[in-house]
PDBQT receptor file of N, H, CA, C and O in Angstrom, charges set to zero:
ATOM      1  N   UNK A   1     -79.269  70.946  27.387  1.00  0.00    +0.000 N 
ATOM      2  CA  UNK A   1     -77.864  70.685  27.193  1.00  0.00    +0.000 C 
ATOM      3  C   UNK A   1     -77.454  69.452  28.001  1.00  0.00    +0.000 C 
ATOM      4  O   UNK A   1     -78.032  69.337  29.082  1.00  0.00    +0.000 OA
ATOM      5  N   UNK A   2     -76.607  68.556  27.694  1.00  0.00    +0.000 N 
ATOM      6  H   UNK A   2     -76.138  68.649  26.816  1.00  0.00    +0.000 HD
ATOM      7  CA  UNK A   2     -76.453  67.379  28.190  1.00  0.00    +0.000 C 
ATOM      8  C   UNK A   2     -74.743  67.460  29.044  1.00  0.00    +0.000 C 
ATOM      9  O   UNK A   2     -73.714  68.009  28.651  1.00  0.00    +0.000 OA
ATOM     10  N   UNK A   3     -74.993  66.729  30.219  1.00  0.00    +0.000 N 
ATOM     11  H   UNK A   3     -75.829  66.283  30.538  1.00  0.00    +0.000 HD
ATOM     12  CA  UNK A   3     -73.845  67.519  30.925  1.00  0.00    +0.000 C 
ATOM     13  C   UNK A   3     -73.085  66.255  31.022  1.00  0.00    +0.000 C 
ATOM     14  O   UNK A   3     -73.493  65.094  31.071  1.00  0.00    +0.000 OA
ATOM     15  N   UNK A   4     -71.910  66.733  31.038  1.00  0.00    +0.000 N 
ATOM     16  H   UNK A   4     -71.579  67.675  30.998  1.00  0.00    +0.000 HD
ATOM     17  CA  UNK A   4     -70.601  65.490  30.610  1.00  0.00    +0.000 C 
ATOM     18  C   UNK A   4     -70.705  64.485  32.032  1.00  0.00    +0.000 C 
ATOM     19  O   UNK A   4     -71.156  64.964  33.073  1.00  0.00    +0.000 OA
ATOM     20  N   UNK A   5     -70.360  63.425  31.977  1.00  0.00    +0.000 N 
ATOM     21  H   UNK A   5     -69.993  63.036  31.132  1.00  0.00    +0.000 HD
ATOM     22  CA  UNK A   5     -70.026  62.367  33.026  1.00  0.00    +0.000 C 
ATOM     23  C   UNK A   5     -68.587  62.904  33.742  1.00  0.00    +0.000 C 
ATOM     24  O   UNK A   5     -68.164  62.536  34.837  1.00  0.00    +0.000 OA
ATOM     25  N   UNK A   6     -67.913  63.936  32.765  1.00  0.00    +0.000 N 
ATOM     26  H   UNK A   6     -68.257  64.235  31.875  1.00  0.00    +0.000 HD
ATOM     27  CA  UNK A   6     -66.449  64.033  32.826  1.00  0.00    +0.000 C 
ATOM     28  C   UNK A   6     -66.204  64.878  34.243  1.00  0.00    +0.000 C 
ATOM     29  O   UNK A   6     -67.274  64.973  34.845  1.00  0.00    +0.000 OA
ATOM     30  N   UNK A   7     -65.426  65.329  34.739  1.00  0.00    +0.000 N 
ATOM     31  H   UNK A   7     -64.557  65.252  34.250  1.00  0.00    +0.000 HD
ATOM     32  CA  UNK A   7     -65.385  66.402  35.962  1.00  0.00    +0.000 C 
ATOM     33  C   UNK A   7     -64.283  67.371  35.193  1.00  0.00    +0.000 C 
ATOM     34  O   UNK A   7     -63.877  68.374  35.781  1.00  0.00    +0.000 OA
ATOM     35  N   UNK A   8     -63.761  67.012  33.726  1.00  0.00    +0.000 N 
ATOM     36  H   UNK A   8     -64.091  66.198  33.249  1.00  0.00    +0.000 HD
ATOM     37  CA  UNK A   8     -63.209  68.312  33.275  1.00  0.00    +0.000 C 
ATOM     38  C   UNK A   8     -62.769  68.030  31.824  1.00  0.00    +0.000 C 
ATOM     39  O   UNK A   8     -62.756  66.810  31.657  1.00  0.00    +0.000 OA
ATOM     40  N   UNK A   9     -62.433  68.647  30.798  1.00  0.00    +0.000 N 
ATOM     41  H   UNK A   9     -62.444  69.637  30.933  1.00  0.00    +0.000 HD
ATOM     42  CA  UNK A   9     -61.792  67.811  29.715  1.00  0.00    +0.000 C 
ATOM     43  C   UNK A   9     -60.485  67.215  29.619  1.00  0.00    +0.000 C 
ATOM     44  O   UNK A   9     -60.316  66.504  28.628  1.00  0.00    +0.000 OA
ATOM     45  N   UNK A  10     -59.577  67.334  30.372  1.00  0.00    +0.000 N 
ATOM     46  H   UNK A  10     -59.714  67.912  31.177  1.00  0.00    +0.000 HD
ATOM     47  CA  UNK A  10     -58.493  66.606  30.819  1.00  0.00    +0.000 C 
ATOM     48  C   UNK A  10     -58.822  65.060  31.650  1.00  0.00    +0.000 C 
ATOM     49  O   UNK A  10     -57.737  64.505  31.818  1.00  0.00    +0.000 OA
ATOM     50  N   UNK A  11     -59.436  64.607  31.949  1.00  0.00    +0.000 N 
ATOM     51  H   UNK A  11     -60.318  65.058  31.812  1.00  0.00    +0.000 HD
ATOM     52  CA  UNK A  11     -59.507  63.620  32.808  1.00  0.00    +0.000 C 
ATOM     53  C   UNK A  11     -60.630  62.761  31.468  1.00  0.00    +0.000 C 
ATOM     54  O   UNK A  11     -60.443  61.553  31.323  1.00  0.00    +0.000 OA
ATOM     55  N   UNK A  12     -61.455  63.283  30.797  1.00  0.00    +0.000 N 
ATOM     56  H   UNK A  12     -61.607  64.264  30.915  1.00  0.00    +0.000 HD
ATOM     57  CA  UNK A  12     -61.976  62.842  29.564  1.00  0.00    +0.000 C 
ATOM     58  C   UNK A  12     -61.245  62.220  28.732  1.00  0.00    +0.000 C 
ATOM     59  O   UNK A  12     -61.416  61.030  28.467  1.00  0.00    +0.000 OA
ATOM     60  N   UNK A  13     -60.024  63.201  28.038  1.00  0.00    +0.000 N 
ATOM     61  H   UNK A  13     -59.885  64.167  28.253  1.00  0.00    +0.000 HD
ATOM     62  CA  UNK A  13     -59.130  62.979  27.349  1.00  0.00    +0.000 C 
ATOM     63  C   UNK A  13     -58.138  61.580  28.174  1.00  0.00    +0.000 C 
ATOM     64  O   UNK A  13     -57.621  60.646  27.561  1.00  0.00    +0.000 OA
ATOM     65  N   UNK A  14     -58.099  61.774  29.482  1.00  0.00    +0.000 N 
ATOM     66  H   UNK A  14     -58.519  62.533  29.979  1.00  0.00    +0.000 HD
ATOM     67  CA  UNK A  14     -57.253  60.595  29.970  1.00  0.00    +0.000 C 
ATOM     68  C   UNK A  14     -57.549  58.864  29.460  1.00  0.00    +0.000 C 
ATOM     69  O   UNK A  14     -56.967  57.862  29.045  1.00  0.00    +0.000 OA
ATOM     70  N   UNK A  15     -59.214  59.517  29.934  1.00  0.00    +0.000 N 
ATOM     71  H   UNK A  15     -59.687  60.331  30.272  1.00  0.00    +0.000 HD
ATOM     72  CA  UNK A  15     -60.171  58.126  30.001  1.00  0.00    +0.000 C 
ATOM     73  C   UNK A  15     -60.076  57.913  28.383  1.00  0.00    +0.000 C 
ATOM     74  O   UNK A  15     -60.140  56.689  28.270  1.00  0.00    +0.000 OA
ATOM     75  N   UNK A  16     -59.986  58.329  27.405  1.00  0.00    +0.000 N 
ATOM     76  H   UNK A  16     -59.934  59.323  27.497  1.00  0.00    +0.000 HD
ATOM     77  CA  UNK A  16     -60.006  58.074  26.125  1.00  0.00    +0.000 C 
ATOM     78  C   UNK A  16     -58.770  57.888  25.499  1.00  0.00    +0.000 C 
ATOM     79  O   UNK A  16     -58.437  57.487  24.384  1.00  0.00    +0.000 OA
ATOM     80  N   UNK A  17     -58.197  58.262  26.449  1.00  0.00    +0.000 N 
ATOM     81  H   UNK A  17     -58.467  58.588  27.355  1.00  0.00    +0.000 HD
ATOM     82  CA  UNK A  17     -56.449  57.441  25.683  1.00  0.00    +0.000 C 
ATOM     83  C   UNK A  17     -56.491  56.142  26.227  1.00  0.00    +0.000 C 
ATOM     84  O   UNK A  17     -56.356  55.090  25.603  1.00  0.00    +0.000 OA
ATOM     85  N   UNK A  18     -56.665  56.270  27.289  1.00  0.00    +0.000 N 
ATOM     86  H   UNK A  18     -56.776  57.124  27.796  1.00  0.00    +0.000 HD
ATOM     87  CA  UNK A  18     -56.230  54.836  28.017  1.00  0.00    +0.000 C 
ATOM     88  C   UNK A  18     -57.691  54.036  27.332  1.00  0.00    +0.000 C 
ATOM     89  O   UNK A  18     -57.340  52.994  26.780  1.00  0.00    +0.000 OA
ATOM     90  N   UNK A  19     -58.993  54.232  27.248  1.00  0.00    +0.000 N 
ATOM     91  H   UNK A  19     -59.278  55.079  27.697  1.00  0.00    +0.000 HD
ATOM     92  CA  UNK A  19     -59.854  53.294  26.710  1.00  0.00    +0.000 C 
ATOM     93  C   UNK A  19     -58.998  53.077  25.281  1.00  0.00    +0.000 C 
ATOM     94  O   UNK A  19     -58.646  51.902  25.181  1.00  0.00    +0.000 OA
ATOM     95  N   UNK A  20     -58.681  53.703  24.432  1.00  0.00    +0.000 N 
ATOM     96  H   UNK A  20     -58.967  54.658  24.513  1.00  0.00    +0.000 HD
ATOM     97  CA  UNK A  20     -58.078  53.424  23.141  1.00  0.00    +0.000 C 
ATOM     98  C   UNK A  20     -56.595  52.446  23.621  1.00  0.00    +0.000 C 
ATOM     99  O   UNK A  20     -56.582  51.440  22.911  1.00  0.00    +0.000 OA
ATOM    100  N   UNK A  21     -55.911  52.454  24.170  1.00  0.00    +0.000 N 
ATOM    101  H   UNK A  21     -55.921  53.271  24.747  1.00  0.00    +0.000 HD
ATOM    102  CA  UNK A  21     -54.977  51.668  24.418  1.00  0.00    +0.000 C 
ATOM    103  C   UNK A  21     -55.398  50.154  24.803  1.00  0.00    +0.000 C 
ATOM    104  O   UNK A  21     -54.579  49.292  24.484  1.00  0.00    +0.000 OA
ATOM    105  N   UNK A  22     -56.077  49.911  25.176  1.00  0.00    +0.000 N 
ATOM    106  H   UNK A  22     -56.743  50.611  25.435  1.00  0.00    +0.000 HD
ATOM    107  CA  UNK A  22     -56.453  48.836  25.925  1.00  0.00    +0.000 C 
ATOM    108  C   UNK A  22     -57.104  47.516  24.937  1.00  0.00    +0.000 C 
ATOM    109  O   UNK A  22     -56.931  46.348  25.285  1.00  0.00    +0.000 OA
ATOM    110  N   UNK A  23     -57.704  47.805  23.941  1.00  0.00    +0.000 N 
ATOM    111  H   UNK A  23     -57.845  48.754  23.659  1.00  0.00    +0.000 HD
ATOM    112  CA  UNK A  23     -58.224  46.677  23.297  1.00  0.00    +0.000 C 
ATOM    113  C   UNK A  23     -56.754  45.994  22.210  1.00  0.00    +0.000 C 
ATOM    114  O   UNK A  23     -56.795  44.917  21.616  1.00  0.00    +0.000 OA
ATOM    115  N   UNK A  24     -56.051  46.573  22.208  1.00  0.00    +0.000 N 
ATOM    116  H   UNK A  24     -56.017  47.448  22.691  1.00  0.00    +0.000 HD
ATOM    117  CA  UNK A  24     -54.439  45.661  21.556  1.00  0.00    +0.000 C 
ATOM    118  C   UNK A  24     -53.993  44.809  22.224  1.00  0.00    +0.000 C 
ATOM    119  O   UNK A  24     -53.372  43.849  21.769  1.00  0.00    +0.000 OA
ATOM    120  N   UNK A  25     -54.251  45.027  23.538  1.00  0.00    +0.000 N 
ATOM    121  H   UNK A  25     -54.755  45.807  23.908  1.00  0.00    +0.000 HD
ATOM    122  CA  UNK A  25     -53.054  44.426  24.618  1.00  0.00    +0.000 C 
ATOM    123  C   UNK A  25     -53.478  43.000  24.780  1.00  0.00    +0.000 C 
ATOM    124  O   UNK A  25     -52.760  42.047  25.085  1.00  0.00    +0.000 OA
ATOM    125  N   UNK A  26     -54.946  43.011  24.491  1.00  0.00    +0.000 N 
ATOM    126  H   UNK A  26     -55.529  43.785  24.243  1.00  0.00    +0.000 HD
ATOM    127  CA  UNK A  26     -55.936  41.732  25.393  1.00  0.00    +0.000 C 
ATOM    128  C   UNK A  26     -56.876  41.477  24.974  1.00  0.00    +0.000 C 
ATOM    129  O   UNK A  26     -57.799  42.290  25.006  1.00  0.00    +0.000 OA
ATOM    130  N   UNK A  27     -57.052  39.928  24.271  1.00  0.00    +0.000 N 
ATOM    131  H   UNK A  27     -56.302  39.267  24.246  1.00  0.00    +0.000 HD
ATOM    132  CA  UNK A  27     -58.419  39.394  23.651  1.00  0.00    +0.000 C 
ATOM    133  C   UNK A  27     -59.586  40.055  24.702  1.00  0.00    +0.000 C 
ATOM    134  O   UNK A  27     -59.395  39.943  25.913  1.00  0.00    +0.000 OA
ATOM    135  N   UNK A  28     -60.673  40.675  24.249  1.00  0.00    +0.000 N 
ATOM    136  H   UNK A  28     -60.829  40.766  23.266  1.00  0.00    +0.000 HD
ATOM    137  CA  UNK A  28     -62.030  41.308  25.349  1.00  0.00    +0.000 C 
ATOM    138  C   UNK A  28     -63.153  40.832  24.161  1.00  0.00    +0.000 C 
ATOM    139  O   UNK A  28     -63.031  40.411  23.011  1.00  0.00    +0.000 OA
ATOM    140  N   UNK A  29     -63.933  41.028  24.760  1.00  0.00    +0.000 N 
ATOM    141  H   UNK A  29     -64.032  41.370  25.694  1.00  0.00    +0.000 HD
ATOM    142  CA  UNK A  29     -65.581  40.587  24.786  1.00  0.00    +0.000 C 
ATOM    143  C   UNK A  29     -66.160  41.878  25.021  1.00  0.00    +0.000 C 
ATOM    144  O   UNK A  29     -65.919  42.373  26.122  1.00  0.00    +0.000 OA
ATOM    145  N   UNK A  30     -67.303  42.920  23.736  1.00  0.00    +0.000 N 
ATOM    146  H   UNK A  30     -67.499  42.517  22.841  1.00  0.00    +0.000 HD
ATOM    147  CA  UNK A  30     -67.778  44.044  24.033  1.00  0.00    +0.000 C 
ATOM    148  C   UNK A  30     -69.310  43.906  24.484  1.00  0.00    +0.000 C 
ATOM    149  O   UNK A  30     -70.187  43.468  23.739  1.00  0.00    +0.000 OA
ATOM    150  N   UNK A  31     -69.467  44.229  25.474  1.00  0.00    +0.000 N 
ATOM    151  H   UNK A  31     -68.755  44.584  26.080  1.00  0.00    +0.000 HD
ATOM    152  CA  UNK A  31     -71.021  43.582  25.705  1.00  0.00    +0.000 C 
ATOM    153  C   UNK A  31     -72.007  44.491  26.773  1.00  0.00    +0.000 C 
ATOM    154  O   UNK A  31     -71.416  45.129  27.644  1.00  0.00    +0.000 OA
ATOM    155  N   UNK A  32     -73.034  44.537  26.735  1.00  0.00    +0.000 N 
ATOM    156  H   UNK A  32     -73.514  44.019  26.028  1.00  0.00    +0.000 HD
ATOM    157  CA  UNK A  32     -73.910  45.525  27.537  1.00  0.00    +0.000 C 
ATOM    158  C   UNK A  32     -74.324  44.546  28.605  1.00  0.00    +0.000 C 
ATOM    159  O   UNK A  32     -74.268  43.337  28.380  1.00  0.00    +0.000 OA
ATOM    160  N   UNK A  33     -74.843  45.148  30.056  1.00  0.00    +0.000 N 
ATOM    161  H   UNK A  33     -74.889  46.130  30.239  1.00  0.00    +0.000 HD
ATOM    162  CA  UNK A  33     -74.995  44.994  31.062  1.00  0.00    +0.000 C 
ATOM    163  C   UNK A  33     -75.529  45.546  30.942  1.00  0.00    +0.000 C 
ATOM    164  O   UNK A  33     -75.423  46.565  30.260  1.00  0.00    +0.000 OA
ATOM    165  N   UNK A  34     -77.081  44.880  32.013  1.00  0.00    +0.000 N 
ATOM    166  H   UNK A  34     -77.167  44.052  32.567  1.00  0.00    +0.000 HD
ATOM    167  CA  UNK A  34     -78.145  45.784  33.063  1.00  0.00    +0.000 C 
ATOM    168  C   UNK A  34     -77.317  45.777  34.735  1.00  0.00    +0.000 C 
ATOM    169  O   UNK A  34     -76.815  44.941  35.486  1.00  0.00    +0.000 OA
ATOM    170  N   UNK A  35     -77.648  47.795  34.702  1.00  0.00    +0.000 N 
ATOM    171  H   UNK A  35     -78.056  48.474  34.091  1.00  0.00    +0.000 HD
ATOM    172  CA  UNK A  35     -77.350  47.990  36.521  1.00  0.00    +0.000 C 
ATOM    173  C   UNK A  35     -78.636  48.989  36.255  1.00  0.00    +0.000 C 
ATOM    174  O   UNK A  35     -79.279  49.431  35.303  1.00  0.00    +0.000 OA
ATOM    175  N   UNK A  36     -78.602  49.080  37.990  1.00  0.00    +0.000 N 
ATOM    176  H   UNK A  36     -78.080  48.720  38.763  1.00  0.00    +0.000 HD
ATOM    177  CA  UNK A  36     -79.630  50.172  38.479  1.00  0.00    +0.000 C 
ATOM    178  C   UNK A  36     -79.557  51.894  37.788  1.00  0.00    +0.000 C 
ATOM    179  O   UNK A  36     -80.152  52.959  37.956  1.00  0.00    +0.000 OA
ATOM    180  N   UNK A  37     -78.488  51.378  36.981  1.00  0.00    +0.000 N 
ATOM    181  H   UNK A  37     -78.005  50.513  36.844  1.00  0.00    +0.000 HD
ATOM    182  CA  UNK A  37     -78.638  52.821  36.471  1.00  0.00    +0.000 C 
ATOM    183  C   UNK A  37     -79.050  52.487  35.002  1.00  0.00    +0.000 C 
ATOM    184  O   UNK A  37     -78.916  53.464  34.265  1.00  0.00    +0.000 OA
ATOM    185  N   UNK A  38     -79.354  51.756  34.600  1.00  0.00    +0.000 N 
ATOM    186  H   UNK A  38     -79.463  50.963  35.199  1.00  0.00    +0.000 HD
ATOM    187  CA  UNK A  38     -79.528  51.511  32.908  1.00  0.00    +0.000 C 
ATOM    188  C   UNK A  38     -78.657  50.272  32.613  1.00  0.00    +0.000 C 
ATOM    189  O   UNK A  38     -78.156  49.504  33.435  1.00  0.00    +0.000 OA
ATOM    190  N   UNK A  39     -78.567  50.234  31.007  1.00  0.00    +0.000 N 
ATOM    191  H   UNK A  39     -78.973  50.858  30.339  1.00  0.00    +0.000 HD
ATOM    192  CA  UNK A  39     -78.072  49.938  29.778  1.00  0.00    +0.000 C 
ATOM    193  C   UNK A  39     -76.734  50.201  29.839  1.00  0.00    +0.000 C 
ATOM    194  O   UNK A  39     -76.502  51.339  29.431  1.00  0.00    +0.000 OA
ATOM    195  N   UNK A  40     -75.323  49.333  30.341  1.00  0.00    +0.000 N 
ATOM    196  H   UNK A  40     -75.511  48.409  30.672  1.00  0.00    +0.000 HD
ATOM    197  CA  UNK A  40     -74.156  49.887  30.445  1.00  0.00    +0.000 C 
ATOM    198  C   UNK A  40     -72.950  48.818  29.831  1.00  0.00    +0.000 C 
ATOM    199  O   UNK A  40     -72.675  47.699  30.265  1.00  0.00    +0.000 OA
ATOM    200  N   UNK A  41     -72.122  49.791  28.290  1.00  0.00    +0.000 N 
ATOM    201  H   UNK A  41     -72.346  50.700  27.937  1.00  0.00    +0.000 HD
ATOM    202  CA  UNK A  41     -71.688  49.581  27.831  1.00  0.00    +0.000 C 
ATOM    203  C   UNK A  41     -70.305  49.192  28.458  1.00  0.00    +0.000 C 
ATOM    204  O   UNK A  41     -69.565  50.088  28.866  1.00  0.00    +0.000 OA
ATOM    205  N   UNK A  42     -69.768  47.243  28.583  1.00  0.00    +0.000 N 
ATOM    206  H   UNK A  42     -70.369  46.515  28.252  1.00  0.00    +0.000 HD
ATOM    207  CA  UNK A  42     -67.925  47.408  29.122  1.00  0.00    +0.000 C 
ATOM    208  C   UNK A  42     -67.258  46.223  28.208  1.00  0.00    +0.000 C 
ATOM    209  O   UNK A  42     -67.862  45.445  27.470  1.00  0.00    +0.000 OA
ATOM    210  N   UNK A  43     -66.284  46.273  28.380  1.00  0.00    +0.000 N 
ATOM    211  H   UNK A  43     -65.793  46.905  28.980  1.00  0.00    +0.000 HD
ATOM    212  CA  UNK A  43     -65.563  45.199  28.108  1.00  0.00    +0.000 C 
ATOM    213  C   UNK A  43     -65.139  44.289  29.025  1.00  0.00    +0.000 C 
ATOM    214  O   UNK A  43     -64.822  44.421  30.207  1.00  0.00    +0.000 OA
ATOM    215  N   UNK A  44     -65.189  43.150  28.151  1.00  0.00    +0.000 N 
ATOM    216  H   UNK A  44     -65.447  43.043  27.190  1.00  0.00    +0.000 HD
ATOM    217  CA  UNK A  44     -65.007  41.830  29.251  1.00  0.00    +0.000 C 
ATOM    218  C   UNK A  44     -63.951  41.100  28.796  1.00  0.00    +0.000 C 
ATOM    219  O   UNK A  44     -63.774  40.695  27.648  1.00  0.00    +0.000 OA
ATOM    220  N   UNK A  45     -63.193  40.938  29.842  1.00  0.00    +0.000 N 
ATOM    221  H   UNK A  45     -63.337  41.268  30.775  1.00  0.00    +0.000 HD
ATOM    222  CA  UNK A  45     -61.625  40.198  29.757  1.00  0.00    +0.000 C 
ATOM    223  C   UNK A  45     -61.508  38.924  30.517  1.00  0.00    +0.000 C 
ATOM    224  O   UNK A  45     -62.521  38.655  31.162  1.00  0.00    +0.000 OA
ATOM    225  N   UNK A  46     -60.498  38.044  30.608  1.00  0.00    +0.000 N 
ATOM    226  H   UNK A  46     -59.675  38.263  30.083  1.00  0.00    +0.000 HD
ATOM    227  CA  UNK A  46     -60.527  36.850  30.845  1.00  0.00    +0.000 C 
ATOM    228  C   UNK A  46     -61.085  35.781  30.979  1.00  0.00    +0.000 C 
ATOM    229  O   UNK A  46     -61.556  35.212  29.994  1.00  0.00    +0.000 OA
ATOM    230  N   UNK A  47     -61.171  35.224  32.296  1.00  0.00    +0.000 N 
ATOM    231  H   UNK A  47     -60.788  35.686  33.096  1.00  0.00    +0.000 HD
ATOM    232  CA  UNK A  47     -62.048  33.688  32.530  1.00  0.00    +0.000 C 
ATOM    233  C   UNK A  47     -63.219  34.006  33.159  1.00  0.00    +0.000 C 
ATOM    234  O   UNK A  47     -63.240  34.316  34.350  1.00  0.00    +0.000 OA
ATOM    235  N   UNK A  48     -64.286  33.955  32.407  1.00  0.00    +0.000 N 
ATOM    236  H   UNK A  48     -64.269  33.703  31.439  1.00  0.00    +0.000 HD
ATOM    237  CA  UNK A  48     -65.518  34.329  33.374  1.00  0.00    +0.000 C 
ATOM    238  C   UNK A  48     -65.735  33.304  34.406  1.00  0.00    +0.000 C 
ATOM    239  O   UNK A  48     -66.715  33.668  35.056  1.00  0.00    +0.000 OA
ATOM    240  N   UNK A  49     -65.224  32.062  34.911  1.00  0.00    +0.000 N 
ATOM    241  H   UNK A  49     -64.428  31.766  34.383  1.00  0.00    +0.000 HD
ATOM    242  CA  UNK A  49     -65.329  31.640  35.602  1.00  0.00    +0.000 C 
ATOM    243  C   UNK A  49     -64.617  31.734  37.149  1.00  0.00    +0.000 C 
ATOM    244  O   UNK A  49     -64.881  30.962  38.071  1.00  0.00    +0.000 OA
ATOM    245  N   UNK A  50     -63.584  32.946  37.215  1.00  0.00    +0.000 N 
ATOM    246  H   UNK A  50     -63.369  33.573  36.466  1.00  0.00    +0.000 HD
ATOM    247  CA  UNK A  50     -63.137  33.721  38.365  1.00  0.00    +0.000 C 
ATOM    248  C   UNK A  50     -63.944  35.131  38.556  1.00  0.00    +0.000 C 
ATOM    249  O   UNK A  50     -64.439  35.949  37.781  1.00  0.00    +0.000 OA
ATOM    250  N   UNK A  51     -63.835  35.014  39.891  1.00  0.00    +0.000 N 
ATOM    251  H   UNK A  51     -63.433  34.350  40.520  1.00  0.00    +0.000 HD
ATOM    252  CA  UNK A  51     -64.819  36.207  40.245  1.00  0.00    +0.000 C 
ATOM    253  C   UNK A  51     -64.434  37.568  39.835  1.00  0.00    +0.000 C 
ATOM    254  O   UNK A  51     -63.226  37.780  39.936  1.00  0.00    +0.000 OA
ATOM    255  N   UNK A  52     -65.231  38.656  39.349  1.00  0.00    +0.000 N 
ATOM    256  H   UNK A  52     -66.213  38.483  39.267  1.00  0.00    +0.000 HD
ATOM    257  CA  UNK A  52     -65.284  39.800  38.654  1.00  0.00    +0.000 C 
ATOM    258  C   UNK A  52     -63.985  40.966  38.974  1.00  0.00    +0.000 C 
ATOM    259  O   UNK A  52     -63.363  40.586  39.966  1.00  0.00    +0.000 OA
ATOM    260  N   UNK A  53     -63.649  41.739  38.636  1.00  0.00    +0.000 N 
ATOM    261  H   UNK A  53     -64.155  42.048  37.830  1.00  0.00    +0.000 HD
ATOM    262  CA  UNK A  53     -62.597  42.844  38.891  1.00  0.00    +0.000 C 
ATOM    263  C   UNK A  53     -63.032  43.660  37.852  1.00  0.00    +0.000 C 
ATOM    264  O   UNK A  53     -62.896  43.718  36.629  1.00  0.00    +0.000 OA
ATOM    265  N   UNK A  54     -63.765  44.452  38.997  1.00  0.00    +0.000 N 
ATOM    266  H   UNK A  54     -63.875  44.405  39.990  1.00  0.00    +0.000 HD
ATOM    267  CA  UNK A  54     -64.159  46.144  37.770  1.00  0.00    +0.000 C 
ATOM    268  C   UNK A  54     -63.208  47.335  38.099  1.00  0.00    +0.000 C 
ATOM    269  O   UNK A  54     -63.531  47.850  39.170  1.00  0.00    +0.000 OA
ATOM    270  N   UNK A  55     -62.126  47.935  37.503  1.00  0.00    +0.000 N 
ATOM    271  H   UNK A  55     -61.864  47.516  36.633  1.00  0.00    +0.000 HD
ATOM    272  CA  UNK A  55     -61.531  48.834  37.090  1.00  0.00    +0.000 C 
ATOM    273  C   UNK A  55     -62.087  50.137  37.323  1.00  0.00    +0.000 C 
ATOM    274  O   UNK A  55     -62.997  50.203  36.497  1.00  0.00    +0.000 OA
ATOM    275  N   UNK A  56     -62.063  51.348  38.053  1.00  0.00    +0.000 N 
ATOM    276  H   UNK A  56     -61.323  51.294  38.724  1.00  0.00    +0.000 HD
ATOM    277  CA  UNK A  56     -62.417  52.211  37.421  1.00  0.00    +0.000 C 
ATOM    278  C   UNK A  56     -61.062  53.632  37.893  1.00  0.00    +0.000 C 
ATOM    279  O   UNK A  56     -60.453  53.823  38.946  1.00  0.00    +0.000 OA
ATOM    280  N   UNK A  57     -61.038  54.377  36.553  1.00  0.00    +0.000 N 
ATOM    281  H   UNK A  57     -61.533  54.222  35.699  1.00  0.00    +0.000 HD
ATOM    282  CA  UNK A  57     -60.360  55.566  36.482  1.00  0.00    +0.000 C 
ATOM    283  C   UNK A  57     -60.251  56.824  36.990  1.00  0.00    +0.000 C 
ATOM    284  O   UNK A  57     -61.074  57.653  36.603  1.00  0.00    +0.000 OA
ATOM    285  N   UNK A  58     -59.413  57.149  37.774  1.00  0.00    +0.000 N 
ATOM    286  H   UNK A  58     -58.744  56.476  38.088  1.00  0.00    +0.000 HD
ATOM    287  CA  UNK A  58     -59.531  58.349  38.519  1.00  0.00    +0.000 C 
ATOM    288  C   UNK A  58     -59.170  59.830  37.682  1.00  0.00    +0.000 C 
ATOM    289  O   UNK A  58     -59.252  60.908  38.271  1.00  0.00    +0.000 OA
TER     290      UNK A  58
């Protein structure tokens, strides 16, 4: 059985409204990255020539 990334289905559901909201607002770039953990799917926003700002959801 494969166990969720999630810590509950409410905070799932959060992360999936707000991921669905987000590609209207702002030209992005969908693109995979290598990290130490694998193959990781994000979106990429603005000037890649300023230094990085990774987001993450509580």
């Amino acid at each position: 059985m494969k166990k969720s990334v999630f810590k509950s289905p409410e905070k799932r559901d959060r992360m999936r409204a707000y991921y669905d909201g987000v590609p209207g607002k702002f030209p992005f770039e969908q693109k995979y990255v290598a990290t130490s953990f694998g193959r990781t799917f994000m979106l990429a926003f603005g000037d890649e020539a300023k230094p990085p700002f990774i987001a993450r959801l509580q």
